[in-house]
N, CA, C and O atoms as a GROMACS GRO file, in nm:
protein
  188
    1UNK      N    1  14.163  10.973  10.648
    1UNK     CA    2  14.051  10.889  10.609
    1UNK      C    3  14.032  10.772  10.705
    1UNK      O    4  13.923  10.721  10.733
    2UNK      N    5  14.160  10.735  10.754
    2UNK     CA    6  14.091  10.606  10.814
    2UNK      C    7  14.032  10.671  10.958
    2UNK      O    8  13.930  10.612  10.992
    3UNK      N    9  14.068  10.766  11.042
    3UNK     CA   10  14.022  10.833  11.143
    3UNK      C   11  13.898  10.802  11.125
    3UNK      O   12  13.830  10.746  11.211
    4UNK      N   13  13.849  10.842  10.987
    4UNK     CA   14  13.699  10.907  10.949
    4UNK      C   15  13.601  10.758  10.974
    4UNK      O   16  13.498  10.750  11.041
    5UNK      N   17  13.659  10.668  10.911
    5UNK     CA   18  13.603  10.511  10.917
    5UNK      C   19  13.610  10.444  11.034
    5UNK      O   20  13.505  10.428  11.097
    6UNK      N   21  13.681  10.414  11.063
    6UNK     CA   22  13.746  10.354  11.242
    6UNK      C   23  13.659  10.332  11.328
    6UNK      O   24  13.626  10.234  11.396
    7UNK      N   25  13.606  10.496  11.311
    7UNK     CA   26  13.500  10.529  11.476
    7UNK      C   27  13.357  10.475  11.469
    7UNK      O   28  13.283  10.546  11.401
    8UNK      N   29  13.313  10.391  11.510
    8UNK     CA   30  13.166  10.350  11.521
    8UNK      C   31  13.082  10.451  11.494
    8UNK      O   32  13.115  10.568  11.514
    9UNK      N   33  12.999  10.426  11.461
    9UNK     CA   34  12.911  10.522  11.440
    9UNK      C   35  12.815  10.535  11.557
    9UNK      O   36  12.831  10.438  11.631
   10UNK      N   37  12.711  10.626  11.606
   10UNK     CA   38  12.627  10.602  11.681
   10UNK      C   39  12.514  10.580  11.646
   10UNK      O   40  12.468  10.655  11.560
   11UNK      N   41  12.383  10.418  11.728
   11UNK     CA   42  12.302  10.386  11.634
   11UNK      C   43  12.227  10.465  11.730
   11UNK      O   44  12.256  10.469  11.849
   12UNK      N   45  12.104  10.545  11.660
   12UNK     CA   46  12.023  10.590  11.681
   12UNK      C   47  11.873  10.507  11.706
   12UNK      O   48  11.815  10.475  11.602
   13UNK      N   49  11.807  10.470  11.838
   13UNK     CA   50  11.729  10.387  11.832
   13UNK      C   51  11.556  10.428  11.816
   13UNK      O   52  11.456  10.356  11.823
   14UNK      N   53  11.570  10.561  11.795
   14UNK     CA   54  11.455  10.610  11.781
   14UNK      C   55  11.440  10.666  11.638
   14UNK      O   56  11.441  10.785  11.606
   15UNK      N   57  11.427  10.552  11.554
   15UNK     CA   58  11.456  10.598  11.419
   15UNK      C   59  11.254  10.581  11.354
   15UNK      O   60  11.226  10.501  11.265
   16UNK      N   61  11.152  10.666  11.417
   16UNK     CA   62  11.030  10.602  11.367
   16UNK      C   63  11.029  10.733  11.262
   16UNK      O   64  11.088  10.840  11.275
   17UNK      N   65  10.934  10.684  11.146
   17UNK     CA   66  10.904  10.798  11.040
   17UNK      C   67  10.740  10.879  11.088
   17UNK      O   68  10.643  10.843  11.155
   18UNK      N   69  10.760  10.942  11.049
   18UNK     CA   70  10.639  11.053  11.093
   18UNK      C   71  10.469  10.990  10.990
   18UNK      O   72  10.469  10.913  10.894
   19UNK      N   73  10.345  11.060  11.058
   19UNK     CA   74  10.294  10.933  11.005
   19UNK      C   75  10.306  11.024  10.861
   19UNK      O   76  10.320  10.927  10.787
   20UNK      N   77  10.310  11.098  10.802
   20UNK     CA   78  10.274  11.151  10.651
   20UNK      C   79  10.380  11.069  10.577
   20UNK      O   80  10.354  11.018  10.468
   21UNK      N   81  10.494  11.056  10.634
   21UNK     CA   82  10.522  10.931  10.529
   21UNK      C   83  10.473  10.767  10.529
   21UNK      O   84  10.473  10.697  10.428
   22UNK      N   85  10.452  10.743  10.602
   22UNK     CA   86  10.353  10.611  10.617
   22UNK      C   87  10.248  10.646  10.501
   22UNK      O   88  10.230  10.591  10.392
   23UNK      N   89  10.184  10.756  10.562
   23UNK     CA   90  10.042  10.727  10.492
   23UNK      C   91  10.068  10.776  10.340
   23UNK      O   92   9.995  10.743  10.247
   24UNK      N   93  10.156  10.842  10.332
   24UNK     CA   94  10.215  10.876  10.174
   24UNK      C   95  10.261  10.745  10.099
   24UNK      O   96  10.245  10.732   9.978
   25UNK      N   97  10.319  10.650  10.180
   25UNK     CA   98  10.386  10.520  10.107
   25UNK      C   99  10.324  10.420  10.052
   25UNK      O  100  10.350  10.336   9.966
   26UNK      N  101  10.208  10.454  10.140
   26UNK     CA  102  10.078  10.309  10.161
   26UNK      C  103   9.944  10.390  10.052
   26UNK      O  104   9.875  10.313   9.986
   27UNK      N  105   9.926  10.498  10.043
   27UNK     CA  106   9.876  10.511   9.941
   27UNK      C  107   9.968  10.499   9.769
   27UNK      O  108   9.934  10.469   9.655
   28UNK      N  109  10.045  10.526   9.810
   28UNK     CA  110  10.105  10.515   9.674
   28UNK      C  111  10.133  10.362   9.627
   28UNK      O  112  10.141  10.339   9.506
   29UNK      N  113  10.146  10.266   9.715
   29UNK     CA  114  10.142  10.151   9.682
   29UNK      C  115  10.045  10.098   9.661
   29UNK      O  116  10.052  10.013   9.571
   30UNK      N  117   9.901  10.119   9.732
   30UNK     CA  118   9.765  10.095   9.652
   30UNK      C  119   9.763  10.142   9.565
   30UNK      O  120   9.686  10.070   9.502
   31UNK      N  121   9.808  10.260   9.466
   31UNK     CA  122   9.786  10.352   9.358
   31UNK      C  123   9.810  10.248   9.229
   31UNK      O  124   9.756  10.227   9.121
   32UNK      N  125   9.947  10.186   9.321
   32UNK     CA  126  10.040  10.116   9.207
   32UNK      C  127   9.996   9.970   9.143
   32UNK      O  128   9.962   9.876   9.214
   33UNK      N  129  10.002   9.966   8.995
   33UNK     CA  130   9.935   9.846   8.909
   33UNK      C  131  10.002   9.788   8.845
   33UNK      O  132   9.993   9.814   8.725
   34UNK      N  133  10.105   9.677   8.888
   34UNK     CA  134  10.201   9.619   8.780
   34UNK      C  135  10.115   9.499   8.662
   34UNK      O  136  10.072   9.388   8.695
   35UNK      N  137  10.108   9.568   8.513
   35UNK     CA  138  10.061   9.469   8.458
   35UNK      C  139  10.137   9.381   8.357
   35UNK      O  140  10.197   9.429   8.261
   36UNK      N  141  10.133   9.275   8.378
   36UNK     CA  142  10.186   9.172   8.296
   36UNK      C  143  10.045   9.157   8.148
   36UNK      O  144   9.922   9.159   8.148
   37UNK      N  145  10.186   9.137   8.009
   37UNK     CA  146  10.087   9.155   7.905
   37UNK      C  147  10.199   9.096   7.821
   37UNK      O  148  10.294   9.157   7.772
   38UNK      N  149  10.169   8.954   7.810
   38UNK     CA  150  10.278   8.856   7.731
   38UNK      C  151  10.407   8.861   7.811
   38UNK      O  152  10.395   8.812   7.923
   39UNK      N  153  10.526   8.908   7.783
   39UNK     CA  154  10.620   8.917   7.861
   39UNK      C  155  10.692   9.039   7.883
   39UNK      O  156  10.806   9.068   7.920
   40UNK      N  157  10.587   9.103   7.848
   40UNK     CA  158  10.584   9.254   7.888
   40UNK      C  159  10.538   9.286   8.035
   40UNK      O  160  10.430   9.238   8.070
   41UNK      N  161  10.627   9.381   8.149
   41UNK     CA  162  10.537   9.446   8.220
   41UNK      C  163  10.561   9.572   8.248
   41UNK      O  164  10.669   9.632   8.239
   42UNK      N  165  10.412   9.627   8.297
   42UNK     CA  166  10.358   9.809   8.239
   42UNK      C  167  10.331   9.814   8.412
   42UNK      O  168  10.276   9.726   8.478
   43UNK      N  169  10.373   9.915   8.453
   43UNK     CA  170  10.345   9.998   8.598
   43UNK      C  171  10.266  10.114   8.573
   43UNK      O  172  10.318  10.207   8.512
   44UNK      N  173  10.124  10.124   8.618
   44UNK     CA  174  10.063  10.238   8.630
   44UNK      C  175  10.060  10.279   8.745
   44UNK      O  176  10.089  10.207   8.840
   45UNK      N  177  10.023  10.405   8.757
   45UNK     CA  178  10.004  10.467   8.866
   45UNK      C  179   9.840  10.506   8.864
   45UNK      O  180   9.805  10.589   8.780
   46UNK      N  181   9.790  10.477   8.909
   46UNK     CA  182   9.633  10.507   8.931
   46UNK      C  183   9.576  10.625   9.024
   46UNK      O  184   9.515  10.590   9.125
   47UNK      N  185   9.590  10.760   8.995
   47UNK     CA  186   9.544  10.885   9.091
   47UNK      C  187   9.429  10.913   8.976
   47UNK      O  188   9.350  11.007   8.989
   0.00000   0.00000   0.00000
């Protein structure tokens, strides 16, 4: 185990996401409606 930990890892610097998850994330966060209602809050999703 400690072998396993020890060794640095290698950072990978080309870490970009493809655009369908972008554009998947960013619509779903416009979708999203947090409502406050007394001290209640309700998350809709709006599709």
């Amino acid at each position: 185990m400690e072998k396993i930990y020890s060794n640095a890892t290698p950072k990978n610097e080309n870490l970009k996401p493809k655009d369908e998850t972008i554009s998947f994330l960013l619509n779903y966060s416009k979708a999203l409606r947090v409502i406050d209602y007394n001290k209640l809050k309700f998350e809709a999703l709006l599709n």
